[in-house]
N, C-alpha and C positions, 0 to 999 in steps of 0.2 A: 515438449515434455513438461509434464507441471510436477513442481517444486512441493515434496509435502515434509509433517513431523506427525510422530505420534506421540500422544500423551496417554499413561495409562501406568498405575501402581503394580498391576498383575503383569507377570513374567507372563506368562500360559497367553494370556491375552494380546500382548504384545507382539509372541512369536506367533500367533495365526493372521494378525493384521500384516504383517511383516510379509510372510508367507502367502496371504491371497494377492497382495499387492504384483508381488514378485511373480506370479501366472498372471496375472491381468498385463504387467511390462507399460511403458509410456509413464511412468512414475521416477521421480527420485526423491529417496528418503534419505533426506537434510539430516535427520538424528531421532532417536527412539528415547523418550523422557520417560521417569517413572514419579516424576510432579511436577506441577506448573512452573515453579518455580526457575529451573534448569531452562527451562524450555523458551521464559520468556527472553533470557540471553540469546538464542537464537534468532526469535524473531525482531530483537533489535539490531541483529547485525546481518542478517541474511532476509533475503526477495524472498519469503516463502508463500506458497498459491493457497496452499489446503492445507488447515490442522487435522484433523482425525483425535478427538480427546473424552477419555473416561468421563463421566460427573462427579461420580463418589470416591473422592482422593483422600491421603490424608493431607492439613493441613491448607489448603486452598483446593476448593473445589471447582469442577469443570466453569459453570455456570458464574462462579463469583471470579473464574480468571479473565472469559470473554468479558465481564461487564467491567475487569479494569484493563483491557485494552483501548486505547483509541482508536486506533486505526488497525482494526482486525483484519486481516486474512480471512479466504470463506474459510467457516469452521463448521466439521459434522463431529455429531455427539456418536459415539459408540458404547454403549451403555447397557445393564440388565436390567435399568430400572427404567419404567413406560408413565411415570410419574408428574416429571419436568420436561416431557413432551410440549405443553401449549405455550412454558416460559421460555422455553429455548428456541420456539417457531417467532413469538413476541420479539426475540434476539433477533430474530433474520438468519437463523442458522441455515446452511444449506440444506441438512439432511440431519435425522435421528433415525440412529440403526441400533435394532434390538438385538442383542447376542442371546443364542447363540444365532450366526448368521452364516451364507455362503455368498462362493464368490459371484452368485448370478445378482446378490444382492448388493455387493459393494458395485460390481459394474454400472448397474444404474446410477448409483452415488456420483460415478467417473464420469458419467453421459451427463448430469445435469450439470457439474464443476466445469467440462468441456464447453458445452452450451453458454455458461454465464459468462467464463472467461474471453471466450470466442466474442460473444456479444460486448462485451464491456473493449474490446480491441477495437472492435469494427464504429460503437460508440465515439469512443474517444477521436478515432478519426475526423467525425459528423459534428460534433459537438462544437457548441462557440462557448462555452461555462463551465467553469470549474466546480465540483463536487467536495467540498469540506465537511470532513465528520466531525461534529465538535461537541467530545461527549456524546451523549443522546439529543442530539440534534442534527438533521442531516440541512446544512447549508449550498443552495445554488445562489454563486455568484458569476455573474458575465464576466464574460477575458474585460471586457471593455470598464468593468469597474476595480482589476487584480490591478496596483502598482509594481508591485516587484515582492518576491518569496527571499529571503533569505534565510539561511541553512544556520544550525545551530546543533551540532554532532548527531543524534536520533531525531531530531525535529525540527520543524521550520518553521518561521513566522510568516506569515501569508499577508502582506500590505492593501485591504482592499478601502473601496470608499465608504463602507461604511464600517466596518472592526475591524481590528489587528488578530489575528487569531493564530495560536498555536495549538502545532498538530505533529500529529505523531508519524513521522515521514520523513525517509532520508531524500536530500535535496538533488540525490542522482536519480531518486523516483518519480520526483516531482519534474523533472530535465525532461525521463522516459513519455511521463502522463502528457507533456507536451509539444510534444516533437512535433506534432501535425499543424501545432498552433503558431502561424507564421511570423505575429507580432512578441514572442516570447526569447528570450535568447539569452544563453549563460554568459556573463560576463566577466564573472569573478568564481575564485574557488566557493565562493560562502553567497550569491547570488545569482540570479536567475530575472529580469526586466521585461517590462511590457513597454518593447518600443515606441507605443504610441503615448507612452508618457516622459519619451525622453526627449529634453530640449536641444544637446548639442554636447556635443565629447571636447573636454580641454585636458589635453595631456594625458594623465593615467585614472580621469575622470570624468562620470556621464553624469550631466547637468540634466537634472530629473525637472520638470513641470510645475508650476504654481509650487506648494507649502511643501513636497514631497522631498527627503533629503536624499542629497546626491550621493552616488555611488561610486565605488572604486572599481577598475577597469584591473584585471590579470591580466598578464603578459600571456599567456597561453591560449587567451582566449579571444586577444586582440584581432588577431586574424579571421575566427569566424565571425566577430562582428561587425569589423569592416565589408564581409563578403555579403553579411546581411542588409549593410547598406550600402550596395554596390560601389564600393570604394575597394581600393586598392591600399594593401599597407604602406603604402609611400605618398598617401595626400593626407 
């Protein structure tokens, strides 16, 4: 089931997006905003898949909230105006729907958000390199050159060989984005480690590689990481 919000100042508007959703079903609606503003509280604290957001708001508009997110969610425009069509494609939006519309038209919206999500699953599985959005720049860097992510309440610092970079991601995200990734592993509530830069564990700390500083080991999460290096909690 994907995780949506709606953004939009119009009542009338809101309860038809609401409304087709709800025939369409496979949906949950996180919360219904009537500006950006509200809305960004949400997606600092919730997984959300798809925004669904007006342009013309008062106050911060559609287009000026996408470009200050970092780390957006797909986001489709629902809009009357056919205007900011090419700057919102330039965005990497998923979709721009012209109102007035039906629901044969938001369904295709659902089919393509289906498809990318889908794909972006089966990706991540495949994948040996991490995806950082930084700003307007989309960075690939290999597992083989991450040191270790560490969490900092909405966002993480990502330790790679060549920048430190901060992103806009909760660190249970970045846990999720890598589960498939066998050299990765939580260690601490506030870190996440690429074992193949770790030199040796001495007590409630993992002795990191060359110039890279060492980490503190949770108690919670001592056990998965003994399992990961096939050790037992008692060696």
């Amino acid at each position: 089931m994907m995780r949506c919000i709606i953004i939009d100042d119009e009542e009338l508007a809101q309860e038809i997006l609401v409304s087709h959703l709800k025939k369409i079903g496979d949906m949950e609606i996180l919360g219904v905003y009537d500006n950006a503003m509200d809305a960004r509280m949400m997606l600092n604290s919730n997984e959300v898949d798809l925004v669904f957001c007006d342009i013309q708001m008062p106050d911060v508009s559609g287009v000026t909230f996408l470009k200050s997110l970092r780390n957006p969610p797909l986001f489709v425009f629902v809009t009357g105006d056919p205007s900011y069509a090419l700057e919102s494609f330039e965005l990497h939006v998923l979709d721009y729907i012209l109102k007035p519309y039906g629901v044969d038209r938001l369904l295709k919206t659902l089919e393509k958000a289906h498809a990318y999500l889908d794909g972006e699953k089966k990706s991540n599985s495949e994948r040996n390199f991490l995806i950082i959005k930084d700003r307007s720049h989309i960075i690939i860097s290999p597992y083989n050159e991450v040191f270790y992510i560490k969490g900092d309440k909405d966002y993480v610092w990502i330790e790679t060989l060549e920048k430190r970079y901060n992103v806009w991601k909760r660190l249970i995200d970045m846990e999720a984005a890598l589960s498939n990734a066998k050299q990765f592993v939580r260690i601490h509530k506030s870190y996440i480690v690429n074992l193949d830069f770790a030199k040796r564990v001495e007590g409630n700390v993992m002795i990191m590689k060359g110039s890279i500083g060492n980490i503190p080991i949770g108690g919670q999460y001592r056990t998965e990481l003994y399992r990961r290096l096939g050790l037992s909690g008692n060696e």
